[in-house]
C-alpha positions in Angstrom: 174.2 23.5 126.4 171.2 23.7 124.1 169.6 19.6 123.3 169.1 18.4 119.9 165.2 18.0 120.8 165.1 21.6 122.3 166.1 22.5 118.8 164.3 20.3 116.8 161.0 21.6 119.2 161.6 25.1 118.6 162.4 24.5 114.5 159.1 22.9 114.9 157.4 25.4 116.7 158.6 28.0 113.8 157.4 25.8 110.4 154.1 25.8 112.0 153.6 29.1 112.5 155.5 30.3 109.0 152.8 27.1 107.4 150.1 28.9 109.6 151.2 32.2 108.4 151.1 30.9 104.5 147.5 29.7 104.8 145.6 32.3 106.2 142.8 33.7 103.8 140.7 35.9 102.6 137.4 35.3 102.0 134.7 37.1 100.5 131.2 35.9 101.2 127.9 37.6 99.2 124.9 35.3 101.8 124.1 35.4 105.5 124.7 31.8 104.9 128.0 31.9 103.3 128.9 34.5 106.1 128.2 31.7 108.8 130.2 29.0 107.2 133.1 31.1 106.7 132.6 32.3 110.4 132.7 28.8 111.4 135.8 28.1 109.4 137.6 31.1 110.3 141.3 30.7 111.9 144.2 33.0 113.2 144.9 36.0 110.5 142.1 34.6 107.9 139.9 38.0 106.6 136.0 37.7 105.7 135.0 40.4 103.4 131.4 41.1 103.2 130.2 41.7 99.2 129.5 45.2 98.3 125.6 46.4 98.6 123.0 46.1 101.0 122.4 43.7 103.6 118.8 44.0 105.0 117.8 42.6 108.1 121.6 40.6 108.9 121.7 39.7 112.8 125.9 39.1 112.3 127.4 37.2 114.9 131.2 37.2 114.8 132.8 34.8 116.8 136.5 33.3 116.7 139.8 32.9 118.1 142.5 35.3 116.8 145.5 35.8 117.7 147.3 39.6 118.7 149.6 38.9 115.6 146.8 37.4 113.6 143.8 38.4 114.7 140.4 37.3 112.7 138.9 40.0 110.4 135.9 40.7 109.4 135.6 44.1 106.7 133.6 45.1 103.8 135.0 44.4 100.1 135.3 48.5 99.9 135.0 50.5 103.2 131.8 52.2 102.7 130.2 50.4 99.9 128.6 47.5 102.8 125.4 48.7 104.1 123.7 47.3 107.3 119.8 48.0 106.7 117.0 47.2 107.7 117.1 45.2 111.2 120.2 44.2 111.9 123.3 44.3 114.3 126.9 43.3 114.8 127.2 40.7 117.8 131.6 40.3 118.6 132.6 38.0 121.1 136.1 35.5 121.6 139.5 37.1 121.7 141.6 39.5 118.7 138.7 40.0 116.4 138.4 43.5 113.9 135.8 44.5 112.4 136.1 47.6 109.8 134.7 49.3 106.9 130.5 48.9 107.7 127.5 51.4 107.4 124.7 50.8 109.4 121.6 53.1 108.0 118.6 52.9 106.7 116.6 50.3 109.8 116.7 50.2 113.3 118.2 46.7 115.9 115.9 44.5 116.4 117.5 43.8 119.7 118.5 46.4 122.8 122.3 47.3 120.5 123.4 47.5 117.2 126.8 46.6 118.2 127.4 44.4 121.2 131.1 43.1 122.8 129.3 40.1 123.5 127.3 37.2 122.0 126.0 36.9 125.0 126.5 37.7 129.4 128.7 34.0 129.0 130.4 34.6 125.6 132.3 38.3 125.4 135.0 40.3 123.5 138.1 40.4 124.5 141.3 42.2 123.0 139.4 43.3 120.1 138.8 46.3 118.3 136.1 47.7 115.8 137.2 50.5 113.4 136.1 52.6 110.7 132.2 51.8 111.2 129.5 54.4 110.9 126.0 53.9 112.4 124.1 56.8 110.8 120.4 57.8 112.3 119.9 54.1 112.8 116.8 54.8 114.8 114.3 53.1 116.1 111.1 55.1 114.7 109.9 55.3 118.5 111.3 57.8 120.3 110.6 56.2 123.6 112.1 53.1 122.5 114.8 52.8 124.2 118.6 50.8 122.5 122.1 51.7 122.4 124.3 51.8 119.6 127.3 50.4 121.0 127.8 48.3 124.4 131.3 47.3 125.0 131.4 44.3 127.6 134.6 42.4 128.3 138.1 43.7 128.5 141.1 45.5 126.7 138.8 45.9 123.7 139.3 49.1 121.5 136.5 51.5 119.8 138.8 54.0 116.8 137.9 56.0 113.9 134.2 55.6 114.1 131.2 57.9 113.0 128.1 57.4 115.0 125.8 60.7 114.2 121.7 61.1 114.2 120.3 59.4 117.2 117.4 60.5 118.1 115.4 57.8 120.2 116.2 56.8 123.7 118.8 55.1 124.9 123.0 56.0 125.1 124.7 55.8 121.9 128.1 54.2 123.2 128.1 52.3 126.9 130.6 50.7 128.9 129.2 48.0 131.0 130.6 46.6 133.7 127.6 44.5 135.1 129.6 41.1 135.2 133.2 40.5 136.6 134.7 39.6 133.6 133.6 43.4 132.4 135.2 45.2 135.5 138.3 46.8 135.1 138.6 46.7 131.7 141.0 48.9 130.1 138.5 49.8 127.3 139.9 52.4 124.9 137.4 54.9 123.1 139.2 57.0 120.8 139.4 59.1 117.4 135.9 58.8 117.0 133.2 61.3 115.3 130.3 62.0 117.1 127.9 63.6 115.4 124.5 65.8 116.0 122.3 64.4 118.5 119.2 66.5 118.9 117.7 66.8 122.5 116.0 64.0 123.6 113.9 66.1 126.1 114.2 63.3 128.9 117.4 61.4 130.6 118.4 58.7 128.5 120.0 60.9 125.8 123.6 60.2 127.2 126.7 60.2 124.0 128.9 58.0 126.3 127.7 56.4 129.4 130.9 54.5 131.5 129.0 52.3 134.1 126.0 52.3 135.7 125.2 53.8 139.8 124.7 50.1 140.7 128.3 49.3 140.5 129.9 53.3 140.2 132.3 51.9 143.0 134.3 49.8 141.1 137.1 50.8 138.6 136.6 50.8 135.1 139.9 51.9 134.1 138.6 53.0 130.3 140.0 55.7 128.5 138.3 58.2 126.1 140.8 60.2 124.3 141.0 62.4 121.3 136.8 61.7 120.3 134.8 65.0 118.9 131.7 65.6 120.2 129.4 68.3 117.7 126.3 69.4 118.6 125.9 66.1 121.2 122.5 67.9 122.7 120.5 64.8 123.8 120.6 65.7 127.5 122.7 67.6 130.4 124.9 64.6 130.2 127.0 64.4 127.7 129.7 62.0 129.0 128.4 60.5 132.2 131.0 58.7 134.0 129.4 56.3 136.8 132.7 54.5 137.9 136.3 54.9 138.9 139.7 55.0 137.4 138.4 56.5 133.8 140.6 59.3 131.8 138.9 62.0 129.5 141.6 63.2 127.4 142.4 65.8 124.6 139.1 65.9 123.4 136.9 68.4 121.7 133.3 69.2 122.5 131.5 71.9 119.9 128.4 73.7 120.7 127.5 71.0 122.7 124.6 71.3 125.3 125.7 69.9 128.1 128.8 68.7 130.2 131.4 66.0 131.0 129.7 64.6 134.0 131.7 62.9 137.2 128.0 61.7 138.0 129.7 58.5 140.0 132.8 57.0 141.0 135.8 58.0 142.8 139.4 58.8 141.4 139.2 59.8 137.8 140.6 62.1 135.6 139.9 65.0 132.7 142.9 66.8 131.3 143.5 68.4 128.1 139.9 69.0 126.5 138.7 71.7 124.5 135.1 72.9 125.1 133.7 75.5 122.3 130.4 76.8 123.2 130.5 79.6 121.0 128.0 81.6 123.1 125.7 78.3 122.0 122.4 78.4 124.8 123.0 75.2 127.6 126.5 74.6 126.4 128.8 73.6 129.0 131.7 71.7 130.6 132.7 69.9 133.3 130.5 68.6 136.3 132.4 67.3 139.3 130.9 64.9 142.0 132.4 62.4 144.5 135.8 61.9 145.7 139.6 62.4 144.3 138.7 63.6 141.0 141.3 65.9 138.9 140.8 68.3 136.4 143.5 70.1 135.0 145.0 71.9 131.6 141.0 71.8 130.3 140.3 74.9 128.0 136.5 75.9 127.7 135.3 79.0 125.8 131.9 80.9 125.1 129.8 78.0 127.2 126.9 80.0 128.5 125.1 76.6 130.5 124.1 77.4 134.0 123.0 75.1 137.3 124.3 71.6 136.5 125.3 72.6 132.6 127.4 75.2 133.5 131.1 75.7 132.6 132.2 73.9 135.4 130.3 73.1 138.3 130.9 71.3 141.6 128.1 69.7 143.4 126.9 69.7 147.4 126.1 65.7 147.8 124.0 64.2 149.7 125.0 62.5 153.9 125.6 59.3 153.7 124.8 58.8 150.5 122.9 55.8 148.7 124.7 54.6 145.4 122.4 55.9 143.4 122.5 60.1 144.4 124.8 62.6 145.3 128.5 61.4 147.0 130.1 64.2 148.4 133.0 66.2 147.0 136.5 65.3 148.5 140.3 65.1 147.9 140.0 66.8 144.2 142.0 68.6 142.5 140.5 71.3 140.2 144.3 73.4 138.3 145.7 75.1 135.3 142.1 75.4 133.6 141.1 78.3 131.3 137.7 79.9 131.2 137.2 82.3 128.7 133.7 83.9 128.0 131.6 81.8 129.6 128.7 82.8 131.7 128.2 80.6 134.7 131.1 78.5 137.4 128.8 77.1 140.1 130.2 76.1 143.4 128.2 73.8 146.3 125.7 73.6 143.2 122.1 71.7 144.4 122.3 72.6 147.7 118.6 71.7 149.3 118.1 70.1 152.2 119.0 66.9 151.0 121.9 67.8 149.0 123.7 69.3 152.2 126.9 67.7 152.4 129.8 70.6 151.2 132.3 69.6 149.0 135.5 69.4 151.3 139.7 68.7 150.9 139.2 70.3 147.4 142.1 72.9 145.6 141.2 75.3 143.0 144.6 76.4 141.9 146.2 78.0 139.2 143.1 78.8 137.1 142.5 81.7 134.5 138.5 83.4 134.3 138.4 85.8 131.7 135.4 87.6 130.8 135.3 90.3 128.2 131.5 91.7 129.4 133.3 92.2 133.0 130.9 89.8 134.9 131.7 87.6 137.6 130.9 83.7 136.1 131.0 82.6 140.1 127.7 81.6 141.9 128.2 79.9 145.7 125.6 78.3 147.0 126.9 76.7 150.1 129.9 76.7 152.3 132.5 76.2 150.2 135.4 76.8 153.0 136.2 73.3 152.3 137.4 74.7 148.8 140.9 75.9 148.5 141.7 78.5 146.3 145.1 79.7 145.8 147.2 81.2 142.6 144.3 81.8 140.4 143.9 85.3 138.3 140.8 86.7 136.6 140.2 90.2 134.6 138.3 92.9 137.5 134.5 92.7 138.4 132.3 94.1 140.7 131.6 92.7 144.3 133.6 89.0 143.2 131.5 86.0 145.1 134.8 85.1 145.9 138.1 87.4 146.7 140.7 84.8 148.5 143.1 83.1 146.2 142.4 85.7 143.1 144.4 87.8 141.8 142.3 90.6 139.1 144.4 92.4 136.8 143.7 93.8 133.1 145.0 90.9 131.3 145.8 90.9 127.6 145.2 87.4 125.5 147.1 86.5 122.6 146.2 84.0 120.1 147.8 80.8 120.1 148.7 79.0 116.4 146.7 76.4 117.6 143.6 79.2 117.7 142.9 78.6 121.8 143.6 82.5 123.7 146.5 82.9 125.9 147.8 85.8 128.5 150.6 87.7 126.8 152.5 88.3 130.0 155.3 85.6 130.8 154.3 86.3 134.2 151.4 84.4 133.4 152.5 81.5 131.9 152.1 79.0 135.3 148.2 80.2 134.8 145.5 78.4 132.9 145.7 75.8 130.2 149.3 74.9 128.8 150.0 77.0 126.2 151.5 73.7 124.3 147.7 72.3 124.5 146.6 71.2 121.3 143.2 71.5 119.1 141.9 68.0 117.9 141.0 68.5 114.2 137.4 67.2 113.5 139.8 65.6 109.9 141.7 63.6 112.1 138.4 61.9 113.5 135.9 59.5 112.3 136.1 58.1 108.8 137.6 59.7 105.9 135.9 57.9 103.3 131.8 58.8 105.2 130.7 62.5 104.7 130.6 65.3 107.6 128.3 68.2 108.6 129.5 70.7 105.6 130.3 73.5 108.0 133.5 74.8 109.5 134.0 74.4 113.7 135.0 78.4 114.4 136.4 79.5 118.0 133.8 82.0 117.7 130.7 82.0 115.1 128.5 83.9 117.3 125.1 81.5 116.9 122.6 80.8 119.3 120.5 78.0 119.2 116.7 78.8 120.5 115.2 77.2 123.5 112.9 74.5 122.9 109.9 74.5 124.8 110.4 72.9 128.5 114.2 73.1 127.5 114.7 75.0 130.7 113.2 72.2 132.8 115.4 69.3 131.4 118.7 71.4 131.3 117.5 72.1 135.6 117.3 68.6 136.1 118.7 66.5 139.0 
């Protein structure tokens, strides 16, 4: 039988919330100083709105305790019309905060981030999420300077609908870090973001996304990147450089990108269901695989004409015994139901030197499609690669294949898809390659809707060609 106090606890429990509920705010603040008083003040479900204009030189530290019902908001009075200038940065740490609405141009950080998951390696973020924020060419006028536009620190904290576009100085534009406990395994979630042009940097350090560092590439991060386009993300060979275990890459789009989705470190991750559009773009390219139990499967990647480590899809030779910090070897991966369609170069036992010697090993290749309209074989081996299994996979006819076992060659006719990726028309096909249910991200369905795009459309095929910058050749060959 229920008490009269259990009652009288629980009726109790439910006015304060409902009172709670009633006086929750929203406050709009037009001074730094206003901002830190109402910071201060700030409980469960209140909303600070930042005055419409510009901001120059605001070092914003958002700190409170939210709630997952009623977390603490901080947002612009019109999404858009807020502008971060000058030198200033967004500092997030305690638990259920949002942040939305703000556009950082116009200035450069004065610190190593423009947006940090942490006041600092005591204070972090946890459970919270920023949204609908653009950081356009918010560079430091040194290229060699080196910052990061976003470093996520702490756990189960969320990065959506963002437009981060223009950098052009050193330094990644997004990072995971996982350099303190309270980081590690974190359940991060990167997703429905626009990422914009990023010219080449010419050195390492031009990175779009950066999960962990080599130093602690043997722990799990457990972040997942899904449903993010990448256009024209041409700061370096790596792209997406994932440096610890336990990540997923997932339904997104990379366009005329040069570079690739790099398993640089860390055991056990996965990349299904991405779309890679070169469109015969130089140095574009896909998917990099090092180290052990990695899967890749159901990826589609057309007209990527990258070679050596940029190539369509590469696997590496590692290095014996490794240290942390080089090559681990290829084992227990899984490498099914992909489809390569024009693209110039698959590289297999890739590095091999003296150093690099160990072969990749316990590896399938299974159920993949190579299509090549020009009739030339994309394969290059530069090892033993016995330790590769290949069985079930088909590819149009060439001359003197590099590798005959587990191929079948046959004339095979693609249809178009409504989604626009190719297919083969034969049902006797249909176990081969991508999915034909695999989806296109739409670039719309990305980013902001209220912050402008490159005016151009993202074709399967325009046919462009980007020229080689001097030394370009040197950076995209590269260890």
């Amino acid at each position: 039988m229920t008490s009269f106090s259990t009652i009288r606890t629980a009726l109790a429990l439910l006015l304060l919330t409902v009172t709670h509920q009633a006086v929750a705010e929203t406050v709009r603040v037009d001074s730094q100083e206003a901002f830190e008083v109402a910071v201060k003040a700030a409980e469960p479900g209140d909303v600070i709105q930042l005055a419409n204009g510009t901001w120059n030189d605001f070092e914003i530290l958002f700190k409170g305790q939210g709630t997952e019902d009623q977390p603490i908001t901080l947002t612009a009075e019109e999404k858009g019309k807020v502008i971060l200038s000058g030198q200033s940065n967004l500092r997030i740490a305690g638990k259920h905060l949002v942040v939305s609405g703000l556009v950082f141009k116009n200035g450069h950080t004065p610190t190593g981030e423009v947006i940090s998951f942490r006041r600092n390696k005591d204070d972090q973020a946890y459970h919270s999420r920023v949204t609908e924020v653009v950081i356009d060419s918010y560079n430091n006028p040194e290229r060699t300077e080196r910052d990061s536009w976003v470093l996520m620190y702490g756990r189960h904290n969320r990065f959506v609908h963002n437009h981060l576009a223009g950098k052009s100085n050193n330094g990644v534009t997004i990072a995971v870090r996982l350099n303190s406990e309270e980081s590690q395994q974190n359940h991060h979630r990167i997703d429905h973001n626009y990422f914009g042009h990023r010219p080449i940097l010419g050195s390492n350090g031009g990175e779009t996304l950066r999960i962990g560092t080599s130093h602690f590439s043997l722990t799990d991060s457990f972040t997942t990147v899904e449903n993010n386009y990448f256009e024209r993300c041409d700061g370096e060979v790596e792209i997406i450089s994932s440096k610890s275990g336990g990540n997923v890459f997932r339904g997104n789009v990379f366009f005329e990108s040069r570079g690739t989705l790099t398993l640089r470190h860390g055991n056990g991750n996965l990349i299904e269901n991405n779309i890679f559009l070169g469109n015969g773009v130089d140095h574009t390219g896909g998917i990099r695989v090092i180290n052990k139990r990695q899967t890749v499967r159901n990826n589609y990647l057309s007209g990527l004409k990258g070679y050596r480590f940029g190539s369509a899809l590469t696997v590496m030779n590692g290095v014996p015994d490794s240290p942390i910090n080089r090559y681990h070897q290829v084992e227990d991966s899984v490498i099914e139901n992909n489809t390569i369609i024009d693209s110039a170069h698959i590289e297999l036992a890739a590095g091999s030197d003296d150093e690099r010697s160990a072969v990749p090993l316990t590896t399938s290749f299974s159920n993949n499609l190579v299509y090549n309209r020009d009739g030339k074989d994309p394969f290059t081996v530069h090892d033993d690669i016995s330790g590769i299994t290949f069985e079930g996979n088909v590819r149009n006819p060439v001359n003197n294949p590099a590798i005959s076992d587990g191929f079948t060659s046959r004339d095979v006719k693609l249809e178009k898809l409504p989604s626009g990726l190719m297919r083969p028309a034969s049902n006797d096909l249909a176990g081969v390659g991508a999915d034909a249910s695999l989806q296109v991200l739409q670039r719309d369905k990305t980013g902001v809707d209220w912050y402008p795009k490159p005016d151009n459309t993202p074709l399967f095929d325009s046919g462009k060609v980007i020229p080689v910058a001097p030394g370009d050749d040197a950076l995209f060959n590269a260890v």
